[in-house]
C-alpha positions, 0 to 999 in steps of 0.5 A: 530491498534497500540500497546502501544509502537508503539503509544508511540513512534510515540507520542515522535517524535511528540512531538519532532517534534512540540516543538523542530523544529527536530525529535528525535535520536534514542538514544532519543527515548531509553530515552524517552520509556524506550526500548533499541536501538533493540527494538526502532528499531523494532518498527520503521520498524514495523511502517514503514511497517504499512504505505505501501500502502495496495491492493485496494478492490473492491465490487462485483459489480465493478468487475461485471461492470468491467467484463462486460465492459471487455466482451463489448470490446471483442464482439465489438472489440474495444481497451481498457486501463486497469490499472492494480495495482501492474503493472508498465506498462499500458495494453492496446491493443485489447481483446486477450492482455487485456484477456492474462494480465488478466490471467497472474496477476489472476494466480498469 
């Protein structure tokens, strides 16, 4: 949830935007609010942290499927691709690489 001068300010570029085809200066936005160019500032980063993308979650039951999925590749010996969130990289390969990345992300 926004605080006051978050949503405020996210109105002012908004209204800029859409009346005036640009977006606000900061000098602007100390007008417009009332805050000073140090507050405006934070504000912005505060704004610009709450935009990040957030860790997905998952239910229990999708965790249990996923480890079942993950206990039926290691009995047949078959070779799986995991998506791992956070990892650049793809895993993939046989039970023990899958096992081991697991491990390594849950220690963490």
């Amino acid at each position: 949830m926004l605080s006051d001068i978050e949503r405020k300010v996210l109105r002012v570029i908004g209204n800029y935007s859409a009346g005036r085809r640009r977006m606000p200066t900061v000098d602007e936005l100390c007008i417009k609010t009332g805050r000073t160019r140090g507050g405006i500032m934070t504000v912005l980063e505060l704004l610009a942290k709450a935009t990040t993308p957030k860790r997905p979650t998952r239910d229990e039951f999708e965790l249990e499927e996923l480890g079942n999925q993950l206990a039926e590749a290691k009995d047949d010996g078959d070779k799986r691709s995991l998506s791992v969130w956070g990892c650049r990289r793809k895993c993939g390969g046989g039970s023990r690489f899958l096992t081991r990345v697991l491990d390594s992300f849950t220690l963490k």
